[in-house]
C-alpha positions in Angstrom: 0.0 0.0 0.0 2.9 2.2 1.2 4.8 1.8 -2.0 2.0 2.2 -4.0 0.6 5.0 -2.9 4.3 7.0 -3.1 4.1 5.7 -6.8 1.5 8.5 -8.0 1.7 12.0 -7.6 -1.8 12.9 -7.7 -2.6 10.9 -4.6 0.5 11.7 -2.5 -0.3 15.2 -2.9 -3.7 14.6 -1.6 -2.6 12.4 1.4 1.2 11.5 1.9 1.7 7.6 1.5 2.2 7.2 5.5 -1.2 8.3 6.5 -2.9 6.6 3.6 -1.0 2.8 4.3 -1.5 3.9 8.7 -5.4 4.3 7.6 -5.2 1.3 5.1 -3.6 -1.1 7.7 -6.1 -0.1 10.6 -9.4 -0.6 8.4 -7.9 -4.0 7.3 -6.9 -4.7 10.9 -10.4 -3.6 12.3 -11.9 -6.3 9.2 -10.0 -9.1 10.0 -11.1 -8.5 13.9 -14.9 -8.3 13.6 -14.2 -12.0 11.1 -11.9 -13.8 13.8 -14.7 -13.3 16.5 -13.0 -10.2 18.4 -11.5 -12.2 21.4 -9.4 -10.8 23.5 -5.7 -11.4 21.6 -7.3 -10.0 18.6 -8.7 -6.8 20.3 -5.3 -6.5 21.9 -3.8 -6.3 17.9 -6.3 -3.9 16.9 -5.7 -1.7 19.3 -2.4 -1.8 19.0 -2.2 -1.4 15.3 -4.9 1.4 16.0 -2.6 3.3 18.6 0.8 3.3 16.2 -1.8 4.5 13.0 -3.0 7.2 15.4 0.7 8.0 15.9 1.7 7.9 12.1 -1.4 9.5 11.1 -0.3 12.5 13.8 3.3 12.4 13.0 4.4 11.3 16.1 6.4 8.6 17.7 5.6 6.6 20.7 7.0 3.6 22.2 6.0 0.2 22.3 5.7 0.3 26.1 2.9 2.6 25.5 1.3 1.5 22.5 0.7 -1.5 25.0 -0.6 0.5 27.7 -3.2 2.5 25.6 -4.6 -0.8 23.7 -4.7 -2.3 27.4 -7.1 1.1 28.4 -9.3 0.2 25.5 -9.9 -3.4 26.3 -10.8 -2.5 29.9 -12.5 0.3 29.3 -14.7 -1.2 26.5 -15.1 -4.7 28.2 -14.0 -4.5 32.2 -15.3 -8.0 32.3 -12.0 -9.0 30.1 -9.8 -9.5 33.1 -11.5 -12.6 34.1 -10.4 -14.0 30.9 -7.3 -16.1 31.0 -6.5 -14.8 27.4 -6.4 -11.4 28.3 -3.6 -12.1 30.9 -1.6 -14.5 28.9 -2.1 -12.7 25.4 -0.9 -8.9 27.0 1.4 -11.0 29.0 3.1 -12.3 26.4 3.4 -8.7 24.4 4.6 -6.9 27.2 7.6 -9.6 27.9 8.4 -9.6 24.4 8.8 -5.5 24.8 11.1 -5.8 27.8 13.6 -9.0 27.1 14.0 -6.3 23.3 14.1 -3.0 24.7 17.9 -3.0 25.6 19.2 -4.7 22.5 22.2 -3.1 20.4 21.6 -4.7 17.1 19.1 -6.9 15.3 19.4 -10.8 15.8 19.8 -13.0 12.8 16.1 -14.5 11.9 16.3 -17.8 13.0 18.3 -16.3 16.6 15.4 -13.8 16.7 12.4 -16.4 16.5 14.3 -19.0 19.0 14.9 -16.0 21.6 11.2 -14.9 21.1 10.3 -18.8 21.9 12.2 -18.9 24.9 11.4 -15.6 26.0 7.3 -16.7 26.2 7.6 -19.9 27.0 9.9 -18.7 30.0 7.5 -15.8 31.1 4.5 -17.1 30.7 5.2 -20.5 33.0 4.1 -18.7 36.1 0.8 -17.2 34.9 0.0 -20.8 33.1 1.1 -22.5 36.3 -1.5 -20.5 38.4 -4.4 -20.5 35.8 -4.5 -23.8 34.4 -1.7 -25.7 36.7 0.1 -26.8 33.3 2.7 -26.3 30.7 3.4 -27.2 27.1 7.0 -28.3 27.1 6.3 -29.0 23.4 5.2 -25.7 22.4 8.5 -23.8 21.3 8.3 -27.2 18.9 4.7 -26.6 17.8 5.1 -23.1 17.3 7.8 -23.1 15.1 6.2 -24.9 12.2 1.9 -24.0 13.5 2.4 -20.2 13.7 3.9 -20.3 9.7 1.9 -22.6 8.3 -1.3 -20.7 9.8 -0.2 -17.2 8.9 1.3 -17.4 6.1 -1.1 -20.5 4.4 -4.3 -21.3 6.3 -5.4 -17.6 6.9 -4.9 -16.2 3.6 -6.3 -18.8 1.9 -9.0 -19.0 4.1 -9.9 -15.2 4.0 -9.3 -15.3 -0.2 -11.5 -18.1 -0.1 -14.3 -16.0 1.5 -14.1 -13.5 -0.9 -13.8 -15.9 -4.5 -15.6 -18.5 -4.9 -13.8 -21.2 -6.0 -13.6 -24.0 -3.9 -10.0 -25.6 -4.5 -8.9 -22.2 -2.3 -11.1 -23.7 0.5 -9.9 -27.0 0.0 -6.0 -26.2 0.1 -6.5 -24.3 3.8 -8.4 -27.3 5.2 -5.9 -29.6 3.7 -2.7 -27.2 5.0 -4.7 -27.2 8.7 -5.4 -31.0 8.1 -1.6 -31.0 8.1 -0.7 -29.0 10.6 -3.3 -30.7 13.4 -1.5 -34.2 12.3 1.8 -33.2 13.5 0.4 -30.9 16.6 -1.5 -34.4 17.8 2.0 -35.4 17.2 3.7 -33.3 19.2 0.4 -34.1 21.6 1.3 -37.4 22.0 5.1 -37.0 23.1 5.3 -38.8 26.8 6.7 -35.0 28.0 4.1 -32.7 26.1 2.9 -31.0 29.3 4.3 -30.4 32.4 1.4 -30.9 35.1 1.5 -29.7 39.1 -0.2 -28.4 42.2 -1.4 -25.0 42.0 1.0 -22.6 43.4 0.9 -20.4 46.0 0.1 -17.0 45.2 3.4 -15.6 46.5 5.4 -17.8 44.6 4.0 -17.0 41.1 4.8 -13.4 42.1 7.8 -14.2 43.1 8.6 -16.2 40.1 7.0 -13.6 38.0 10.1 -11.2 39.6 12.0 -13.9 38.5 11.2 -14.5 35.2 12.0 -10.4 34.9 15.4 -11.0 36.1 16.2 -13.4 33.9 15.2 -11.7 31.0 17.8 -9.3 31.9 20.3 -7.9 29.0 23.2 -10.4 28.5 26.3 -9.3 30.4 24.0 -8.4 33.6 25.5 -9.6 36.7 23.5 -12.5 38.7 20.9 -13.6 36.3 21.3 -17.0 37.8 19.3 -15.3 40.3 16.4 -15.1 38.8 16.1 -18.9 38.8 16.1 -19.2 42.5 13.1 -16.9 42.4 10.9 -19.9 39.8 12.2 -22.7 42.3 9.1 -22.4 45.4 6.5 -22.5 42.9 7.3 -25.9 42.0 8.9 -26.8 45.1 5.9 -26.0 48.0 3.0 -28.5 48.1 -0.2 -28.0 49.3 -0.1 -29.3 52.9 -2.1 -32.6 53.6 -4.1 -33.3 56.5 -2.5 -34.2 59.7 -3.2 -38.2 60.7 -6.6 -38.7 61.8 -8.2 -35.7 59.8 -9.8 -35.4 56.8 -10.8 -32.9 54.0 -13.4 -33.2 51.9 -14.5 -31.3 48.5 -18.5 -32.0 47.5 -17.6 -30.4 44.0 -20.1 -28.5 42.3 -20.9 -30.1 38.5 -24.5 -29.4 38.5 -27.1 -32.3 38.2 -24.5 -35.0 39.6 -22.3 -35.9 42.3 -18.4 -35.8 42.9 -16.9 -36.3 46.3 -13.0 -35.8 46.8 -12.2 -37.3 50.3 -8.3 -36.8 51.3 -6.2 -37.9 54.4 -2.9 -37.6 55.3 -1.6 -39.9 52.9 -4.7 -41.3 50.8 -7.1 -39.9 48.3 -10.6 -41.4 47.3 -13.3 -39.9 44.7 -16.7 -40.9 45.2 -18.7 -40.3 41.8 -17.8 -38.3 38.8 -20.6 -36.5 37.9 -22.1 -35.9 34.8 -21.5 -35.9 31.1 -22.0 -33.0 29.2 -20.9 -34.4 25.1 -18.9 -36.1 23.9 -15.5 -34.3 24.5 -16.6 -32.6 27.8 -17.2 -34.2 31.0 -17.3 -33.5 34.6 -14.0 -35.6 34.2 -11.6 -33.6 32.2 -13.8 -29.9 33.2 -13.9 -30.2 36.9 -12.7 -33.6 38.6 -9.1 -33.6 37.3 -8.2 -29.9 37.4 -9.3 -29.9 41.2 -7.3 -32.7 41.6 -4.3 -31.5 39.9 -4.5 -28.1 41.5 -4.6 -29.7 44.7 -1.8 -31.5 44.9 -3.0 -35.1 44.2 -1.7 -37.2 41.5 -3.2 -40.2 42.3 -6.4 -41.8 43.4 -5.9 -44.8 45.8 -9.7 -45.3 45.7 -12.4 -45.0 43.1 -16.0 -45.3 44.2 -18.9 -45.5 41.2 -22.0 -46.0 43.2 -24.7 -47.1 40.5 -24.8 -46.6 36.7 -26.5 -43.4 36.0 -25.1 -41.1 33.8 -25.0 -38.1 36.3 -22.7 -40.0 38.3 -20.5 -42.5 36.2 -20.5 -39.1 33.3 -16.8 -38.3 34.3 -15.4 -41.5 35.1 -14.0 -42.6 31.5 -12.0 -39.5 31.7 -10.9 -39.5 35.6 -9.7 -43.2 34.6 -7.5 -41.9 31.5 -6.2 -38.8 33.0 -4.8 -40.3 36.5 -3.7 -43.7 38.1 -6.4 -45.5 40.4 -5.0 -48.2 42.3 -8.9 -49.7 42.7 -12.1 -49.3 42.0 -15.4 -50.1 43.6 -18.7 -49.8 42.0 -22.1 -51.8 41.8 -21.7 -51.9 37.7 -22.2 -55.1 36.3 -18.9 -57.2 35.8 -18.7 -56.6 31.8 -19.3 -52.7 32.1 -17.1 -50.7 29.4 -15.8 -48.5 32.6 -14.4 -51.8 34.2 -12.2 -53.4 30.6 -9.0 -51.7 31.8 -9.6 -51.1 35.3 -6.2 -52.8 37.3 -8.4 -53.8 40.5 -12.3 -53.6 39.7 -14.6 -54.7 43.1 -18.0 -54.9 43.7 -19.3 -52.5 46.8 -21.2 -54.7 49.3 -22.5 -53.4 53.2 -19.4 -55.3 55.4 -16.6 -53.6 53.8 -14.2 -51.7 55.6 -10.8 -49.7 55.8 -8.9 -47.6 57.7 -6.3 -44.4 56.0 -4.8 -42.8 58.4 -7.1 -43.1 61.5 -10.2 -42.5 59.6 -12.3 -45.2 59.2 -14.4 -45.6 55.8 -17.5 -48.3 56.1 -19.7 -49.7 52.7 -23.1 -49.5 54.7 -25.0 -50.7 51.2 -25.7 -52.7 49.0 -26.1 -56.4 50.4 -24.0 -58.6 48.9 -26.8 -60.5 48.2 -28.6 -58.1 46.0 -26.4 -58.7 43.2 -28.0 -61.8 42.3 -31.5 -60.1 42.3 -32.7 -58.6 38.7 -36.0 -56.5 40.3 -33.6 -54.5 41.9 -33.2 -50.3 40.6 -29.7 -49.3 39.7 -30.6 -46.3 42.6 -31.1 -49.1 45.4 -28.2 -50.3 45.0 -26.1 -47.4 45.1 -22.6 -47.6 47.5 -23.4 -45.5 50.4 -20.3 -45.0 52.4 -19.7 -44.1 55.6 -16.4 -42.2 56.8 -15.6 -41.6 60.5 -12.9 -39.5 61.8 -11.9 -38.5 65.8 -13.6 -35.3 64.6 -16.5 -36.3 63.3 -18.6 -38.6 60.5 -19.9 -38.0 56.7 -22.5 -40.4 55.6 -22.5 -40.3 51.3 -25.7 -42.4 50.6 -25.8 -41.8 46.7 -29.2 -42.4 45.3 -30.8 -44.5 46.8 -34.6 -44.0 47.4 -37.0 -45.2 50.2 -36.5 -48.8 50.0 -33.0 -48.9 50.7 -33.5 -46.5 53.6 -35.8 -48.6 55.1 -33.1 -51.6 54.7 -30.9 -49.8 55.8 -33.1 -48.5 59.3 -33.3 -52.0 59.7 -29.5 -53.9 59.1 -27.5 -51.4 60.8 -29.6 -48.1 62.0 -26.9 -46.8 64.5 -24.2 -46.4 61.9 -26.5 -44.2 59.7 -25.9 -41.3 62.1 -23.4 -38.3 61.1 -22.8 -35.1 61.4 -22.5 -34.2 57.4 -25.0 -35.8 55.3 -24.7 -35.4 51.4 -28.8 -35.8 50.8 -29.5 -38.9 48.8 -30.5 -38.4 45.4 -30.1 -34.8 45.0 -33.1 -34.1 47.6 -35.6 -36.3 45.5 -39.1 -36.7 47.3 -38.9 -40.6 46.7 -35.6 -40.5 49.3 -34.8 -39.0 52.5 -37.7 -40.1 54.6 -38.9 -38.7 57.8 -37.3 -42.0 59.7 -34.0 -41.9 57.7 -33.7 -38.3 58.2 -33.9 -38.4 62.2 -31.9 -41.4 62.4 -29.0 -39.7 60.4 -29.8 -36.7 62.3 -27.3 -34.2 60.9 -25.3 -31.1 61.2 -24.8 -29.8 57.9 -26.7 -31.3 54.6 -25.1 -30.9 51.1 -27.7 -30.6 48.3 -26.0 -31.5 44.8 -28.0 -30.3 42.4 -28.2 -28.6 38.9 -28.9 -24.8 39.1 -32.5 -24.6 38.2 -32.3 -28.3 37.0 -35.5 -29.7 35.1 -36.1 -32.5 38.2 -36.8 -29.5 40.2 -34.6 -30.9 43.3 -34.3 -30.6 45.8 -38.1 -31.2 46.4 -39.1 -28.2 48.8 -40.9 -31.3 51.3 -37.8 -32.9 51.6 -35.6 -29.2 52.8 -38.5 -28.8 55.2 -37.6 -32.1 56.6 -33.8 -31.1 57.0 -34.7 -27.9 58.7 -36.9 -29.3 60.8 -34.4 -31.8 62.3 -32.1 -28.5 62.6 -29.4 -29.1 59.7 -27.6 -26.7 58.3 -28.6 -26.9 54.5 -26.1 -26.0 51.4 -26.7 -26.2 48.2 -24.1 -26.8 44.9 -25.6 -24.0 43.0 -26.1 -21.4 45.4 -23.1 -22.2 47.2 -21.0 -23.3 44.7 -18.3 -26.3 45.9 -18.6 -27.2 49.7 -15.2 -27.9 51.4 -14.9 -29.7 54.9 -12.1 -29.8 56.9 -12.3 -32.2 59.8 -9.7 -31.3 62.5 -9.2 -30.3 65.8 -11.4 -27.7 65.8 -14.3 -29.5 64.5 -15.7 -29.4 61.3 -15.0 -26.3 59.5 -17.4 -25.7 56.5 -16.7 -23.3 53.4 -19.0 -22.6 50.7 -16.9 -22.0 47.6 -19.0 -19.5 45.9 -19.0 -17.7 49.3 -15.7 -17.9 50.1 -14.5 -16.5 46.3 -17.5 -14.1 45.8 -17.4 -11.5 43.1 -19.2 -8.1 43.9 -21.8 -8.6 41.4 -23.0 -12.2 42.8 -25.8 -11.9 45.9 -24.8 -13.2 49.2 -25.7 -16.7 49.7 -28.6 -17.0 52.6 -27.0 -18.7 55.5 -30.0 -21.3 55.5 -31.4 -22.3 52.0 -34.5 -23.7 52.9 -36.3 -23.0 49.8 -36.8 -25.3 47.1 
């Protein structure tokens, strides 16, 4: 456009060639923006490209330091929600870094020096901000990068957008085949046994403190000390979460909507009961909210998998829990040739007599009968796992779905053990469970409702809260209160609501009791 434009006289005259390719670049900019969808990395490019247009158009110069900080005013200004978005950290990020590690430099690098510094340079100083968002990084993207971000810009994209604009369809059909290509070798690169780097999520301290880090680092070659910097990355990979003492427990009722998932950890043992639902195909509670708690608290294993009954709001995640970390067993009332249980190490039926003991708490199978898995009449609900777990600090009773029947069988085989002080209420607060009997002998403290946020069962059934209440529970809800963390220790059982404990200023406090249904 520049060269163009300087090419006739008649139109330089009129508008020199720098404001004319500055306007020209902006329009096409502000084009290509509104057709990628507008997210947040491309508004951070308009703006950019908008800010240095603004300067050429006005004859000015301005660094890049605050052509950055005037794009990042527009974004929040037009959109303040933005800054929730992980993009809008890691794509600014990413810019900003890339202005400080070249802002000292003497002399331009050779190409290939220049794109292999730029790789390091993000990959480096983004690890802390990917560490605390998402608990994980690519160790293969420097790799995937160097042959994605060409073979995108320079064939996909054009072709793509020339393909929108004639219509011939071989255009069309050499972008798809180019991405085709390029998703081959990035499921490649995918597949390597050290793609990604998974961990705890740090501290907030330490990803400042690496963030410092990172800065020094980056410092101009010849800078005294930049060893220093690494010191700086080494606690937020280093500090664990902290694990409960012996004889205490913590416990995370997750919230997944209609469905159940229970994380129960000791000192030294983990155990999930449930995995919620599924939502399609390629999303799950599974790989959206069971493993990314798990990995951002510290536990890379499961010692103990419970399924209680086949439903789909409760097995929904497990496929995905069972691929994404190691499970030493698994208990469940499936039948024996259920898909879940083909390449399951240690598969078990759950039967009322079994027992175990991690760490001074005591966890007890209260249901099914063994016996009832030679009966066909029986509902996949009433023969749900309910577990009981005991520590010196108190009890949680998990009782799954099961309906009236099995709480009469239950008042019957072994009534004292049915008391606790948590309860998560069977079957999502369904009126064909939690009867008047069952819900005095359990008698609880606190009682979890998991349940869908304005789900189409309509639980929990307003009958069944007023029976909680009655008895004197405390009553929580997953989609008022979000997840429900316990902590049972010395000082009793300390109870969190999640959506409480993290609430945004636009969200309504929750009601301390949510006795409506």
């Amino acid at each position: 456009m520049y060269a163009g434009w300087r090419q006739s006289e008649r139109l330089a005259l009129q508008l020199p060639a720098r404001k004319a390719a500055a306007l020209a670049g902006a329009v096409a900019a502000g084009a290509y923006a509104l057709v990628a969808g507008f997210a947040v990395p491309t508004q951070r490019t308009f703006y950019m490209l908008a800010v240095i247009a603004a300067a050429l158009w006005s004859g000015r110069s301005v660094s890049m330091s605050l052509v950055l900080a005037w794009a990042l005013l527009v974004v929040v200004v037009l959109d303040p929600w933005a800054v929730l978005a992980p993009g809008f950290w890691l794509s600014f990020g990413a810019v900003a870094l890339l202005v400080y590690a070249g802002s000292a430099r003497l002399a331009r690098l050779h190409w290939l020096r220049e794109a292999a510094h730029t790789q390091w340079v993000v990959t480096l100083g983004l690890t802390p901000l990917l560490l605390a968002l998402f608990q994980q990084v690519s160790l293969v993207s420097p790799l995937a990068n160097a042959f994605a971000i060409p073979i995108v810009s320079l064939v996909v994209t054009p072709l793509a957008l020339l393909g929108a604009v004639v219509p011939i369809d071989a255009i069309l059909l050499a972008s798809h085949a180019a991405m085709a290509w390029c998703m081959m070798l990035l499921q490649a690169c995918a597949d390597l046994p050290v793609a990604v780097w998974q961990q705890h999520a740090p501290p907030a301290w330490t990803v400042v403190a690496a963030m410092l880090g990172v800065l020094w680092l980056l410092l101009p070659r010849g800078f005294p000390m930049r060893w220093a910097g690494g010191v700086a990355l080494a606690p937020m990979f280093l500090l664990l979460p902290a694990t409960p003492p012996a004889g205490e427990m913590r416990v995370a009722v997750l919230d997944v909507g209609q469905g159940l998932a229970v994380v129960l950890q000791t000192a030294q043992h983990a155990l999930l009961y449930d995995t919620d639902p599924k939502f399609s195909e390629d999303a799950d509670s599974g790989n959206r909210v069971i493993l990314p708690y798990l990995r951002g608290a510290g536990i890379g294993r499961l010692d103990g998998l419970v399924l209680t009954h086949d439903d789909i709001d409760h097995t929904g995640g497990a496929a995905s829990v069972l691929q994404g970390i190691s499970v030493d067993w698994l208990a469940s009332s499936l039948r024996p040739n259920h898909p879940l249980l083909r390449d399951v190490a240690r598969p078990l039926p759950c039967f009322a007599g079994q027992s175990w003991r991690w760490d001074g708490v005591r966890f007890d199978m209260l249901h099914p009968a063994y016996e009832s898995y030679g009966m066909e009449n029986i509902k996949d609900n009433d023969r749900g796992c309910v577990l009981k777990v005991t520590t010196s600090h108190g009890s949680m009773l998990l009782p799954a779905d099961i309906e009236h029947i099995s709480e009469l069988q239950l008042l019957e085989r072994t009534p004292q053990a049915l008391a606790a002080d948590v309860l998560v209420a069977p079957h999502h607060g369904s009126k064909t469970s939690s009867t008047q009997a069952f819900v005095a002998q359990v008698s609880p403290q606190i009682t979890v409702f998991t349940v869908g946020y304005r789900n189409r069962f309509g639980h929990p059934k307003p009958e069944v809260v007023q029976r909680y209440a009655e008895e004197g529970s405390r009553l929580l809800r997953s989609d008022r209160d979000g997840a429900v963390l316990f902590d049972f220790g010395r000082q009793g059982i300390a109870v969190q609501g999640w959506r409480e404990t993290r609430r945004r200023y636009w969200q309504d406090r929750v009601a301390e009791n949510l006795g409506a249904g």
